[in-house]
N, C-alpha and C positions, 0 to 999 in steps of 0.2 A: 585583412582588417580594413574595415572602412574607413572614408576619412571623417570627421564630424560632420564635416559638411554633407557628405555621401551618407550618411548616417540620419542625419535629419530630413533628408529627403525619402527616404528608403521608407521609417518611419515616420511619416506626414501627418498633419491633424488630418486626411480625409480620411486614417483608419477610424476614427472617431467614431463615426455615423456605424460604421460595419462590422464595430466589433462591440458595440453595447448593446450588440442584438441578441448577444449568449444564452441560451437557457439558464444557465452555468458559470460563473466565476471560475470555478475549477477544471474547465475545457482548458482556459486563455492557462492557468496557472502549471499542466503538465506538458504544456507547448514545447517540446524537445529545440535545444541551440537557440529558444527567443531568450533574447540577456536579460539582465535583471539591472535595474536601475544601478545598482553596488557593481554592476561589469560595467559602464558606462562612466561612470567615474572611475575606475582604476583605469581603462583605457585610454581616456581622452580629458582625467582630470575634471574637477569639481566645476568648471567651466563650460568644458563638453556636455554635464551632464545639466546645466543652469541654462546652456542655450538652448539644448530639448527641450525642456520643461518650459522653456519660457514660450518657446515656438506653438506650444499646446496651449498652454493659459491666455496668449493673443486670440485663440480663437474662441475658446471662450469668453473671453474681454469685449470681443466683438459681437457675439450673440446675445449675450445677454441684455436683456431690453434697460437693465438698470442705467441713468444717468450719468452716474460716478465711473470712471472705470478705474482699473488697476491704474498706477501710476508707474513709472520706469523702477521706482525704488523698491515700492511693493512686488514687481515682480520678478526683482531679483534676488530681494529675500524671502518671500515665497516659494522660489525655485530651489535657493539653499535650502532651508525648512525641509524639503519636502525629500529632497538629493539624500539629506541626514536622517532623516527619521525613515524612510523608506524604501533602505535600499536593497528590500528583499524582494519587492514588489515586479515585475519585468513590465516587457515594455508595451507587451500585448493585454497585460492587466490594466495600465495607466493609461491607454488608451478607451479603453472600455470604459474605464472612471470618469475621463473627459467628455464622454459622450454621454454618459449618464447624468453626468453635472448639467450639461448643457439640455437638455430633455425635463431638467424638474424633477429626478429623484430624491435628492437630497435635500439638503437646506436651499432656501430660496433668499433672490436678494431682491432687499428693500430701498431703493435711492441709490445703492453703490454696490459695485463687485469689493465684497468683503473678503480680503487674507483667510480671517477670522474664520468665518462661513467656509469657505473652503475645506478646511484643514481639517474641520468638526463633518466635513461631507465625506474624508477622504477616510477618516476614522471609520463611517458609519458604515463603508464601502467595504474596509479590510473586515469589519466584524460580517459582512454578508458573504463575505471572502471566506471565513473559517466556517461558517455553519457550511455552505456550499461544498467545502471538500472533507467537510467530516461526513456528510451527507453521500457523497461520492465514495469515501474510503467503507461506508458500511453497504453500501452497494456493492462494491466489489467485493469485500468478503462476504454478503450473501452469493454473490455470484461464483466463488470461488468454494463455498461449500457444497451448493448445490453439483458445480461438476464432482466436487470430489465423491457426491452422495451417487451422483450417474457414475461414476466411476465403476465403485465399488459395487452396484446393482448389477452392473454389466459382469460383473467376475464371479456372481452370485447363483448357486444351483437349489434346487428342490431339495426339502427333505428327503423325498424320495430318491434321487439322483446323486446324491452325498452318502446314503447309505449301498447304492450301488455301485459308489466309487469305492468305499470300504472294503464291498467284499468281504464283510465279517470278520474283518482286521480292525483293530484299534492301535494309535501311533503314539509311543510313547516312551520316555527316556530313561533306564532305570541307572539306578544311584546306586552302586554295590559298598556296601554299607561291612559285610562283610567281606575281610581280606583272605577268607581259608579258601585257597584255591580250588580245593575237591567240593563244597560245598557249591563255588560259582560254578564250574563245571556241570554239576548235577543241574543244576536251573537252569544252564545255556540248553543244557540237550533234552531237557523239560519242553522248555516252551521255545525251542529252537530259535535262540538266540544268536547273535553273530559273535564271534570270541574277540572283535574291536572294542580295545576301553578307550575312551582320552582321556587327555592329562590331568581331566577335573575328574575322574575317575566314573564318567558317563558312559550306557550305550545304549544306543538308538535302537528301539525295535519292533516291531508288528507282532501283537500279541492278538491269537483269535478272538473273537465276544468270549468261544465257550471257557475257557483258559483264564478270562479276566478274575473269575472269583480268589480261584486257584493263586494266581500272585497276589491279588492281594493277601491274602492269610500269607505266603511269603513276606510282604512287606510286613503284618502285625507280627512275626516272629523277631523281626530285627533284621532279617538278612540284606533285606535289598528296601530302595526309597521310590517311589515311583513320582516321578516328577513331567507333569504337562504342560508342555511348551507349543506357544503357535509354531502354527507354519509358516 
């Protein structure tokens, strides 16, 4: 655990410049162990996380060409503000904010660095934040169909090649629908059956192409259900 101090150093306004260069909001947002503004205050209290923010908003205070700047009051309830409304945000996001701020993406200031302005820039920043990783999250399910489509291709034979896996067998479960046992019997040594049932009263079995007619007119008699299940 860092210490606040070790903390605000760690994270410096000079990430500013280097991380509002994203394509992407939603790079900085699946950053693995970067905290989120809500771990910052549970860590090191609504204080810790006032004097980060504050440390950030100085450098913006400073850049900006406006006359007015923050004053000590505004940018401590500013920092609260922003601690409370925002504490899902991490620290790699806030960063990218500040330096977008300070670049002229947002709202711009007129005579004075405005609270105000801020807060409406920070707003505009998270809605570019949501389009960004919904944008991202349908990417990766196109990405994640497409292998599943390669997948499945890859496991994929010819018509021709599936009928020469056959062997003029067809694979399939029959349902004995009849319980007279000399009647099952006659069908197993028919279309040479296995004499395994299970306990749904199914059994599995390889019945020729030439054969197929043949059960089925079994199955329209009643005796048996012929039921096709994947592989």
């Amino acid at each position: 655990m860092f210490s606040p101090t070790l903390f605000c150093e760690t994270y410096n306004p000079d990430l500013q410049s280097r991380l509002m260069i994203v394509k992407s909001i939603a790079e900085l947002s699946m950053i693995d162990g970067c905290p989120r503004l809500g771990d910052v205050s549970l860590a090191y209290g609504i204080e810790g996380a006032r004097e980060w923010l504050k440390c950030h908003l100085l450098k913006v205070n400073g850049f900006v060409g406006a006359k007015q700047k923050l004053t000590n009051e505004q940018l401590h309830d500013l920092s609260d503000q922003i601690a409370c409304e925002y504490p899902y945000l991490n620290i790699a996001e806030l960063c990218c904010f500040f330096g977008r701020l300070r670049s002229g993406k947002y709202e711009e200031f007129f005579g004075s660095v405005d609270p105000m302005q801020i807060l409406k820039s920070l707003d505009t920043f998270c809605r570019d934040r949501l389009k960004d990783m919904l944008k991202a999250e349908q990417e990766f399910e196109t990405l994640s169909m497409e292998n599943r489509i390669k997948e499945r291709a890859s496991h994929c034979v010819t018509l021709e090649q599936y009928l020469i896996n056959r062997n003029g067998m067809m694979k399939v479960t029959i349902y004995w629908v009849t319980k007279d046992e000399a009647i099952i019997k006659r069908i197993r040594e028919k279309f040479g059956i296995d004499d395994y049932t299970s306990v749904n009263g199914e059994t599995p079995a390889e019945i020729k192409d030439d054969d197929i007619a043949l059960l089925r007119e079994t199955e329209k008699r009643g005796f048996i259900q012929l039921r096709f299940k994947p592989e």
